[in-house]
TIFIMI-877473 format. One record per residue (C-alpha): residue number from 1; residue in one letter; x, y, z. Coordinates in steps of 0.05 Angstrom, whole numbers, plus 5000, padded with zeros to 4 digits. Layout:
BEGIN
+-----+------+------+------+------+
:  nr : rest :    x :    y :    z :
+-----+------+------+------+------+
: NUM :    a :    X :    Y :    Z :
...
+-----+------+------+------+------+
***
This chain:
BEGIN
+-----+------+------+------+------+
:  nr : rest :    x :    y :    z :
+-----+------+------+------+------+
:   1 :    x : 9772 : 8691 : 1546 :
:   2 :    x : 9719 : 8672 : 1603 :
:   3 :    x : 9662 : 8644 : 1587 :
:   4 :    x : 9592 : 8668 : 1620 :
:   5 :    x : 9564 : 8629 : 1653 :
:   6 :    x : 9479 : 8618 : 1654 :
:   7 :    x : 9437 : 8650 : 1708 :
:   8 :    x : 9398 : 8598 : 1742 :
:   9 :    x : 9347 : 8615 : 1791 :
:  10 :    x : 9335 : 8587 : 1870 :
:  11 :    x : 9263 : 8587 : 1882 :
:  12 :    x : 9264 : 8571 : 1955 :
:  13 :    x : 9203 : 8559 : 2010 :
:  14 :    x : 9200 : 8563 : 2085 :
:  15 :    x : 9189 : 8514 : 2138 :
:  16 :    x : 9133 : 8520 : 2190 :
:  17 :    x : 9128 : 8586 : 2216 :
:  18 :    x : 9181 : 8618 : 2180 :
:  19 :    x : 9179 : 8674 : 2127 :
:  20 :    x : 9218 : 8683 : 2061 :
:  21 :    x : 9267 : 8722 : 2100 :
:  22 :    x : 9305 : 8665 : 2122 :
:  23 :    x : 9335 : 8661 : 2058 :
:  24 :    x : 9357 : 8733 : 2053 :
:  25 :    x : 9429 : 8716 : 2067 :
:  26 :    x : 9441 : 8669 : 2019 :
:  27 :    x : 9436 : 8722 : 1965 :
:  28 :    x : 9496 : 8750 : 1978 :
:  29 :    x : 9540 : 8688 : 1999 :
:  30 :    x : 9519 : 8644 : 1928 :
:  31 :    x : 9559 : 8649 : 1868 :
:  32 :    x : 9531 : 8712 : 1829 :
:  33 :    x : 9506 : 8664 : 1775 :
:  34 :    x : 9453 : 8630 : 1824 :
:  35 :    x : 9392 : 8683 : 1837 :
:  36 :    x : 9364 : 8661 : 1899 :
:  37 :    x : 9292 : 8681 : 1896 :
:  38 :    x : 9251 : 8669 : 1970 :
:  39 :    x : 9173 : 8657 : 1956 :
:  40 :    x : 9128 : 8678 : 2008 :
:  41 :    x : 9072 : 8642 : 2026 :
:  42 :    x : 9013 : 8690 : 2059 :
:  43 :    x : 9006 : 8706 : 2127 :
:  44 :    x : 9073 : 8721 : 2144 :
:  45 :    x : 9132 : 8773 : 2128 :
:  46 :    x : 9114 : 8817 : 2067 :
:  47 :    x : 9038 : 8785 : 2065 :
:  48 :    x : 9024 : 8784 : 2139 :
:  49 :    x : 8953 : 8814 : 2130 :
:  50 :    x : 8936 : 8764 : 2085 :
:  51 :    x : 8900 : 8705 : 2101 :
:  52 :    x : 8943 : 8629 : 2123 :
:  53 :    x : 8924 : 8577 : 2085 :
:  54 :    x : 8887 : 8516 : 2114 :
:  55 :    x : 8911 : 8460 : 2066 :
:  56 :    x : 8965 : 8446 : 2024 :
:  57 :    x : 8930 : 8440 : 1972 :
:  58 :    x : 8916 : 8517 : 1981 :
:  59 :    x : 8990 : 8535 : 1995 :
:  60 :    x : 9012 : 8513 : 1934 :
:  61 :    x : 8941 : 8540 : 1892 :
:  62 :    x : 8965 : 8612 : 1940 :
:  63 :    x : 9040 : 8600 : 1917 :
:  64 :    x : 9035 : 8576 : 1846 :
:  65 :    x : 9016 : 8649 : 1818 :
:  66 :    x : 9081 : 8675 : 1846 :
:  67 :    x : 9128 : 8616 : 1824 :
:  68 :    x : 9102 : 8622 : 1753 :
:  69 :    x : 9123 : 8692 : 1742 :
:  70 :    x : 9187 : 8672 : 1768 :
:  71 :    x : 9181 : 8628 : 1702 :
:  72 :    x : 9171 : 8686 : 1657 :
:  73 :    x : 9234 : 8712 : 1632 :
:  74 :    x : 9251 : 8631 : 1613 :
:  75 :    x : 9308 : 8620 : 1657 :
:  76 :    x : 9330 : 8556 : 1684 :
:  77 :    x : 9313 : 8551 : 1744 :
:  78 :    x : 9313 : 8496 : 1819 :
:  79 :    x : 9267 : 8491 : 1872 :
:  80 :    x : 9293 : 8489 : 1945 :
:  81 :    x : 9246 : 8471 : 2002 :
:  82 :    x : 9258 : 8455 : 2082 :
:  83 :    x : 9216 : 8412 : 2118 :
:  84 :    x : 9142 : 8444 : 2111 :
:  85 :    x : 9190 : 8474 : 2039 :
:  86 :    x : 9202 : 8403 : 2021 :
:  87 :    x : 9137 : 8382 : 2013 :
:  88 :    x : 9107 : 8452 : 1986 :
:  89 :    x : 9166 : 8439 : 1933 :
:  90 :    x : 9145 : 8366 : 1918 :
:  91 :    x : 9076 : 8387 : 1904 :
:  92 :    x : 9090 : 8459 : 1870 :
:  93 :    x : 9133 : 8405 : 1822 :
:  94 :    x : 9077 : 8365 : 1803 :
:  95 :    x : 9033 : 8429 : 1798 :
:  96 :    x : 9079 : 8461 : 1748 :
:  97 :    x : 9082 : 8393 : 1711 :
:  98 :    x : 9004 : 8392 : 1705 :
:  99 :    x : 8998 : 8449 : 1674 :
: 100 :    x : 9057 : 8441 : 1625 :
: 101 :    x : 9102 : 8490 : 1650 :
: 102 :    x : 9176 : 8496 : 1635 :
: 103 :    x : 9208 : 8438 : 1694 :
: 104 :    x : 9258 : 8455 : 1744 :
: 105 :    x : 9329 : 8438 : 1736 :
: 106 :    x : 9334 : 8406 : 1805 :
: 107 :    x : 9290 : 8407 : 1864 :
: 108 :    x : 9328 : 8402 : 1938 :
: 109 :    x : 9285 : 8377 : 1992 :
: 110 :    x : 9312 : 8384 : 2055 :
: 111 :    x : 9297 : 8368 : 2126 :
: 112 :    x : 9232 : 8322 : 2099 :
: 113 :    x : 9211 : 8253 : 2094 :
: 114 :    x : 9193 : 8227 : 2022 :
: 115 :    x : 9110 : 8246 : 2021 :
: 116 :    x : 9087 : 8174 : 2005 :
: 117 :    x : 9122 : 8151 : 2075 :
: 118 :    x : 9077 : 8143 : 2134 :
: 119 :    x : 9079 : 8196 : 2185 :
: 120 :    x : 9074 : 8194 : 2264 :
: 121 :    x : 9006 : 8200 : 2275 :
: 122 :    x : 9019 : 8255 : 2323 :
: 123 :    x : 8977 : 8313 : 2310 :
: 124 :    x : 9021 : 8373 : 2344 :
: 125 :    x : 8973 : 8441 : 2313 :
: 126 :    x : 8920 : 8415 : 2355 :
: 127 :    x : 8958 : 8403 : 2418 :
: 128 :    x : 8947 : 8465 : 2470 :
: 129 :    x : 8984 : 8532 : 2475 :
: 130 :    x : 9032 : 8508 : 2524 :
: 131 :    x : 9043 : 8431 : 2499 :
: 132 :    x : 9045 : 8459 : 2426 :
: 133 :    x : 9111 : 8513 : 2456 :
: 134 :    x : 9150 : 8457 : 2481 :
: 135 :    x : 9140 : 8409 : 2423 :
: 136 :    x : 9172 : 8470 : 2372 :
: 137 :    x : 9220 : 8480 : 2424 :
: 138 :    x : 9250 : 8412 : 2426 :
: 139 :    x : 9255 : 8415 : 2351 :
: 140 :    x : 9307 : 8464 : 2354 :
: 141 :    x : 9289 : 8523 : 2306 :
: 142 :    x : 9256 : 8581 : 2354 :
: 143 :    x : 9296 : 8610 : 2403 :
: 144 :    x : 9273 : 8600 : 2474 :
: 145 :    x : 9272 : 8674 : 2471 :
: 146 :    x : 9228 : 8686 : 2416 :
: 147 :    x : 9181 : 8626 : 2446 :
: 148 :    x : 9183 : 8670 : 2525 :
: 149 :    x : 9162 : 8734 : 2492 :
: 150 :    x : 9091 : 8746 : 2496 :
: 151 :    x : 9084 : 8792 : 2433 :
: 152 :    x : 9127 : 8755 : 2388 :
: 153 :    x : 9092 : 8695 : 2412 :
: 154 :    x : 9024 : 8718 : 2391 :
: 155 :    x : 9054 : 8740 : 2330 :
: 156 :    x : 9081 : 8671 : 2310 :
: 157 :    x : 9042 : 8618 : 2344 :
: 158 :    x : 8979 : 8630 : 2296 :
: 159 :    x : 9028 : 8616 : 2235 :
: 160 :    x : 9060 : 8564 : 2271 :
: 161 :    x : 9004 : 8515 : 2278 :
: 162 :    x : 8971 : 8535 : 2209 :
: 163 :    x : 9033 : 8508 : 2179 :
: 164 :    x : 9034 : 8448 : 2224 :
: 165 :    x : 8964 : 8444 : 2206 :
: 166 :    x : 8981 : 8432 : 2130 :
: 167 :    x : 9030 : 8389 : 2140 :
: 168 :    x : 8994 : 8342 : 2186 :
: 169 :    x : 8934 : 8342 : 2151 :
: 170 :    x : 8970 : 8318 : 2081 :
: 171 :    x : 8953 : 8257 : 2053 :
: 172 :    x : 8994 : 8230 : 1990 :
: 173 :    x : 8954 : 8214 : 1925 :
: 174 :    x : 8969 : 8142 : 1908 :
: 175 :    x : 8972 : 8128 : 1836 :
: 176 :    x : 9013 : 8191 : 1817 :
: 177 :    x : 9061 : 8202 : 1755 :
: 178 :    x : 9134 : 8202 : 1769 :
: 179 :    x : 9172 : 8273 : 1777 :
: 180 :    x : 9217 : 8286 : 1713 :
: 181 :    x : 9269 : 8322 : 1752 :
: 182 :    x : 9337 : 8291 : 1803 :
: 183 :    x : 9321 : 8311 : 1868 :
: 184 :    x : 9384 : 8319 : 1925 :
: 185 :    x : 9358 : 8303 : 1996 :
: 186 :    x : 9391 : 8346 : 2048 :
: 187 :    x : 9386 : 8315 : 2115 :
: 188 :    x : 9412 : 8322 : 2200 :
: 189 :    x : 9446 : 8263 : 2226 :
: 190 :    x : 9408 : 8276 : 2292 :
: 191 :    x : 9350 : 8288 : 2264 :
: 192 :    x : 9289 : 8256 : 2299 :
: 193 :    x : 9251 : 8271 : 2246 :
: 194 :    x : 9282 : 8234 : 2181 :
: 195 :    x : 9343 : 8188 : 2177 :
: 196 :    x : 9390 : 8175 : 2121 :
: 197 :    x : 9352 : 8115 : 2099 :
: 198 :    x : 9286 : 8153 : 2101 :
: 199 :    x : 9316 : 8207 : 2057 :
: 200 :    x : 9331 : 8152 : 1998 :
: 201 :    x : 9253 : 8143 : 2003 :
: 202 :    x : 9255 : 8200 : 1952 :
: 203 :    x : 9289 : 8154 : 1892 :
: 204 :    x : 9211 : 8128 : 1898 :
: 205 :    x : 9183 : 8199 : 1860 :
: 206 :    x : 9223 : 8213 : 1811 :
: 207 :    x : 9244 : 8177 : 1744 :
: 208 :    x : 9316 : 8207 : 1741 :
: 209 :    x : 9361 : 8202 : 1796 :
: 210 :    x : 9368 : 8223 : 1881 :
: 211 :    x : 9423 : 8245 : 1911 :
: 212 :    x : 9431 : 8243 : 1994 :
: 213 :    x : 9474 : 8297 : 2033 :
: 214 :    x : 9479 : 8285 : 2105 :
: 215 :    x : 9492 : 8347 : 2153 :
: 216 :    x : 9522 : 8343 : 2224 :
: 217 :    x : 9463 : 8368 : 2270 :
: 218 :    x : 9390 : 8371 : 2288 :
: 219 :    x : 9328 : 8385 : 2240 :
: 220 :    x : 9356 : 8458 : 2229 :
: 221 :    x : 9422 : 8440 : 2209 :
: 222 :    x : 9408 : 8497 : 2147 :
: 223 :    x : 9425 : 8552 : 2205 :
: 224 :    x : 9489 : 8526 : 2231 :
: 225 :    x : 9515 : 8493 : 2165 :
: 226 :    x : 9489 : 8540 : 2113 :
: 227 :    x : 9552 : 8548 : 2088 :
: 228 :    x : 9559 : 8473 : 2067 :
: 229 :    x : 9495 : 8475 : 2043 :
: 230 :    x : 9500 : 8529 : 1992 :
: 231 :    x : 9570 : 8494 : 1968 :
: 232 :    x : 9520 : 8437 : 1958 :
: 233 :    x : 9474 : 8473 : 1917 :
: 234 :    x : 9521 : 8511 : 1873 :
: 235 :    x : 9563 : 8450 : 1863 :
: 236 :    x : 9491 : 8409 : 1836 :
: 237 :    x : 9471 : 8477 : 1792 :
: 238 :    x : 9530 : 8493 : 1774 :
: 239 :    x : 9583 : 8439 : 1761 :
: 240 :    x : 9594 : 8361 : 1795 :
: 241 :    x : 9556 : 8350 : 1862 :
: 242 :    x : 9599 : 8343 : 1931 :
: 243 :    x : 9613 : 8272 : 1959 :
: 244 :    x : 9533 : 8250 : 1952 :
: 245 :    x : 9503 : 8186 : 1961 :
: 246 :    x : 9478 : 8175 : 1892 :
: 247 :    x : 9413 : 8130 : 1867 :
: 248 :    x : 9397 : 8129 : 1801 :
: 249 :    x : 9337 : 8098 : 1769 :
: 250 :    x : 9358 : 8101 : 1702 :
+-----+------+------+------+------+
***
């Protein structure tokens, strides 16, 4: 007889500029027992008339609403996050744990330096039009095509450096409470942006455990390895993780 196995839902956030859509593929290409579930944050996609938010402390008060009916029906459920994601998911997981909600089974951050680390000074949103291009260009995720196409252009760039906006102007609160949930760290081997000893930074947040997966490729290795990374995910959800690097604080 087969045994039925528990739905678990995949709450999972954009990065800078991008809209819940870039998870749309994955809902077919997961093991049926995994919902993925892709939370939009306004100003983009399905809520494009909707105002961007300035802070992140107003993406997550924006976002919150949505992830806790997500909670309703009491299923167990992860957060997934990449880069910009990765931090909305670190702070949506101390949200939900301030106001006693049910906690996720996992979060994965991806593509995103632990929170407490310091950050380049750099401040990219406030660079000009032309400057600000060429900086999202080297990083890899926006086609040159997209980036040379003067109504796409205008159609992205305001959403691009709001959410650069949020993310630079983050500052970590010192003195916080430890997350109660294992986080795996998804990382690119060439990316400029976080190394594989910077991704162990995370062990510093939570009181269980961190796990470390490193990808061949650049900050967006989600696009050409997604594959890999769902196997990652479903393996953690869903039975024994893949070949991590494992730190446990218990």
């Amino acid at each position: 007889m087969k045994m039925c196995m528990m739905q678990v839902k995949l709450l999972c956030f954009p990065y800078a500029g991008g809209s819940a859509r870039i998870y749309d593929s994955w809902k077919n290409n997961i093991h049926p027992s995994i919902d993925v579930v892709p939370i939009e944050p306004s100003g983009r996609g399905t809520r494009m008339n909707e105002p961007l938010c300035d802070s992140m402390e107003e993406m997550v008060e924006d976002l919150y609403p949505r992830v806790r009916k997500e909670l309703e029906d009491h299923l167990p459920y992860a957060l997934f996050g990449h880069s910009l994601g990765g931090l909305v998911v670190y702070e949506m997981a101390h949200r939900l744990m301030e106001k006693g909600d049910k906690k996720p089974q996992h979060l994965f951050v991806s593509g995103k330096r632990a929170p407490h680390m310091k950050d380049s000074q750099k401040q990219i949103h406030r660079l000009r039009d032309q400057e600000f291009i060429q900086e999202i260009y080297q990083l890899g995720g926006t086609p040159k095509e997209v980036l040379q196409e003067k109504e796409l252009l205008e159609l992205i760039l305001p959403v691009l450096r709001k959410d650069y906006r949020v993310a630079e102007t983050y500052r970590y609160p010192t003195g916080r409470r430890l997350l109660t949930s294992e986080i795996s760290v998804l990382y690119g081997t060439r990316d400029e942006i976080m190394s594989g000893s910077e991704a162990r930074e995370w062990e510093e947040l939570t009181a269980k455990g961190t796990r470390t997966y490193p990808f061949e490729g650049g900050h967006f290795f989600i696009h050409d390895h997604w594959k890999e990374v769902l196997k990652t995910i479903q393996q953690t959800l869903l039975g024994s993780p893949v070949s991590p690097s494992a730190h446990s604080r218990i």
